[in-house]
C-alpha positions as CSV (number, residue, x, y, z in Angstrom):
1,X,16.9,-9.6,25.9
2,X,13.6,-9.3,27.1
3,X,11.7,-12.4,29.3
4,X,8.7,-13.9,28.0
5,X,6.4,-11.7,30.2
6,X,7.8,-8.6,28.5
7,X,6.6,-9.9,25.2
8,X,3.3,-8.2,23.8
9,X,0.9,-10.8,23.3
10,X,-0.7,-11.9,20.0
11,X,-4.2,-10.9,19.7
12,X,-7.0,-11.0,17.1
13,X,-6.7,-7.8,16.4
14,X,-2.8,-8.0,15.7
15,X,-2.9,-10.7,13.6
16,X,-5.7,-9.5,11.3
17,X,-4.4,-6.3,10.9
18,X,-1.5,-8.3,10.0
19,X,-3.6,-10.0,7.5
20,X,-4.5,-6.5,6.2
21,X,-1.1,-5.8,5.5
22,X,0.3,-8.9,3.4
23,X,-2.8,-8.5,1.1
24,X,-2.1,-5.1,0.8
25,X,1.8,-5.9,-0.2
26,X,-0.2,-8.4,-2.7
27,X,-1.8,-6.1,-4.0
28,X,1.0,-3.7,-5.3
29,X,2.8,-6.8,-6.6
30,X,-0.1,-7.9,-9.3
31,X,0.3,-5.7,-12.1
32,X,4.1,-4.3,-11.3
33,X,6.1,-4.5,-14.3
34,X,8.2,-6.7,-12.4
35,X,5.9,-9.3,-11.3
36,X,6.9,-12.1,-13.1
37,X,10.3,-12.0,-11.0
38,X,8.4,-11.5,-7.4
39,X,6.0,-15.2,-7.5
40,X,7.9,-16.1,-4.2
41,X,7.3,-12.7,-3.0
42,X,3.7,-12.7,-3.7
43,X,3.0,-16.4,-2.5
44,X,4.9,-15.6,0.7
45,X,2.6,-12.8,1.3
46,X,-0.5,-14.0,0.6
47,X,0.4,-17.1,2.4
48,X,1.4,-15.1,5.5
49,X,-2.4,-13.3,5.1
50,X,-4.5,-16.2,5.2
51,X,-2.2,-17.8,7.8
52,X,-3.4,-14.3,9.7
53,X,-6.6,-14.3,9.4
54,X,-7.5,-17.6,10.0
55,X,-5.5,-17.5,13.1
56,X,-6.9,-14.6,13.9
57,X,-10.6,-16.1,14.2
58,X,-8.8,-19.3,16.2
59,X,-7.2,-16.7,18.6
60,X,-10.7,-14.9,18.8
61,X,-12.6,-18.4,19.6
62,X,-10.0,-19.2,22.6
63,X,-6.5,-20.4,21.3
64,X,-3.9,-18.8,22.9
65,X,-0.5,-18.3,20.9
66,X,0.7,-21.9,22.1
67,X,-2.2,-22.8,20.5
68,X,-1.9,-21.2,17.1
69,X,2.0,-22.3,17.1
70,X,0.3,-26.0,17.2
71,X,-1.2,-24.7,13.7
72,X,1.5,-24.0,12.7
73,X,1.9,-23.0,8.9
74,X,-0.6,-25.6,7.6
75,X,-3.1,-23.6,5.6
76,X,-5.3,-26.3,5.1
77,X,-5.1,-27.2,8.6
78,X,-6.3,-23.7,9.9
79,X,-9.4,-23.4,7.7
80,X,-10.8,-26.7,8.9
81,X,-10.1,-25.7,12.5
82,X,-11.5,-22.3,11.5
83,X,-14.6,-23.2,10.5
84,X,-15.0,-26.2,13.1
85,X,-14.8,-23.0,15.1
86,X,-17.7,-21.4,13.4
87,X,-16.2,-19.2,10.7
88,X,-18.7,-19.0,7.6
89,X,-16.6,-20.5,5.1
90,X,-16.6,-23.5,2.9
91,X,-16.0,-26.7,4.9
92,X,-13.4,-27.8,2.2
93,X,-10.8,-25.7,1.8
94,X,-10.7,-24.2,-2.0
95,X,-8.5,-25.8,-4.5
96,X,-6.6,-22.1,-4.2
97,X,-6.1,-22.6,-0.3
98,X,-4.4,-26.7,-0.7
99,X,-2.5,-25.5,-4.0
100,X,-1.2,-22.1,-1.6
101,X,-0.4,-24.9,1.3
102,X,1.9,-27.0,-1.1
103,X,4.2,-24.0,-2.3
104,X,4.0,-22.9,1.6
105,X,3.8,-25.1,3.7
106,X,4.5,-28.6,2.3
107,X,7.2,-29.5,0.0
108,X,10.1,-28.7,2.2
109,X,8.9,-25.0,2.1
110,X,9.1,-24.2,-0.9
111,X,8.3,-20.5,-1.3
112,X,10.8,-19.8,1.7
113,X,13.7,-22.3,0.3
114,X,13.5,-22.3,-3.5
115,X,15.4,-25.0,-5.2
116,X,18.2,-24.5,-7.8
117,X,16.4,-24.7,-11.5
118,X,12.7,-25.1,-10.9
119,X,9.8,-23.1,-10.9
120,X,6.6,-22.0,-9.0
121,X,2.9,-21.5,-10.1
122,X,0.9,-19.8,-8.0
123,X,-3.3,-19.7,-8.2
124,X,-4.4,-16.9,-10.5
125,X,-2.9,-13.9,-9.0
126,X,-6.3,-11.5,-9.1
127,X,-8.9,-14.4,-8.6
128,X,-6.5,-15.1,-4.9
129,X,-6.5,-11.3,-4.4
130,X,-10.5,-11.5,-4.4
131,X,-11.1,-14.6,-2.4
132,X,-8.5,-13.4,-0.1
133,X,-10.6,-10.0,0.5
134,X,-13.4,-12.5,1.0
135,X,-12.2,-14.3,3.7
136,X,-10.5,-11.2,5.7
137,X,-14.1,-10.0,5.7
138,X,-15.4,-13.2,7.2
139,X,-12.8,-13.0,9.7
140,X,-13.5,-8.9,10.0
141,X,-17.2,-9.2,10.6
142,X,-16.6,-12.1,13.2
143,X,-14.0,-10.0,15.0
144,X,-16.1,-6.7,14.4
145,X,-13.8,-5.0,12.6
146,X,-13.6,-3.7,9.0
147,X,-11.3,-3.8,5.7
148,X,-9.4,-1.3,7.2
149,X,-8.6,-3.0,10.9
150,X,-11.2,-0.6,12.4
151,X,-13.2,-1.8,14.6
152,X,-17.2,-1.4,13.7
């Protein structure tokens, strides 16, 4: 197994690209002829890419992974440490960000332990899709970076 100091570290750039990738695996999931049967799938990945992003800014303005662990999957709590930090969002979280927070983050987990006979709603799927694009370009411009991960 390898030690701690063989790990590679976390960095803004890793976990926006990361970002990049769960909206992208969003993305193909709205409009699939199956998506009525993936709404755990999508809210996990969505969830994972504002997680991301807005960790992404918090590594960028000086939190180290220890640091973002702290965070840990509170949405809500990210995006007011996020823009405490400076990113050029809303000061209150959108109702989309709190509602994405219950189904992953509170509520015993939810999206990652469903329980037997129940159900999940998740924001409007295209609406999140857009105001998730809006924030990874927040993040991108403050990291210098693009849509695509590149950096500007």
């Amino acid at each position: 197994m390898a030690s701690k100091e063989d790990k590679h570290p976390v960095t803004p750039v890793t976990l926006y690209r990361a970002a990049l990738d769960f909206l992208t695996g969003a993305k193909v999931l709205v409009g699939h002829p199956d998506e009525a049967r993936a709404s755990h799938s999508f809210g996990l990945l969505v969830g994972f890419c504002l997680e991301d992003a807005l960790k992404a800014f918090l590594c960028h303005t000086g939190d180290n992974e220890t640091d973002l662990k702290g965070v840990g999957h509170d949405l809500v709590k990210a995006w007011k440490k996020a823009v405490d930090r400076g990113l050029a969002l809303g000061a209150k979280p959108p109702q989309w960000c709190v509602a994405l927070c219950d189904i992953y983050f509170k509520d015993d987990f939810y999206v990652r332990y469903p329980q037997d006979n129940s159900g999940m709603v998740v924001p409007n799927k295209a609406k999140l899709i857009d105001d998730l694009r809006k924030v990874l370009s927040v993040v991108g411009v403050a990291l210098g970076m693009d849509e695509h991960g590149n950096f500007t």
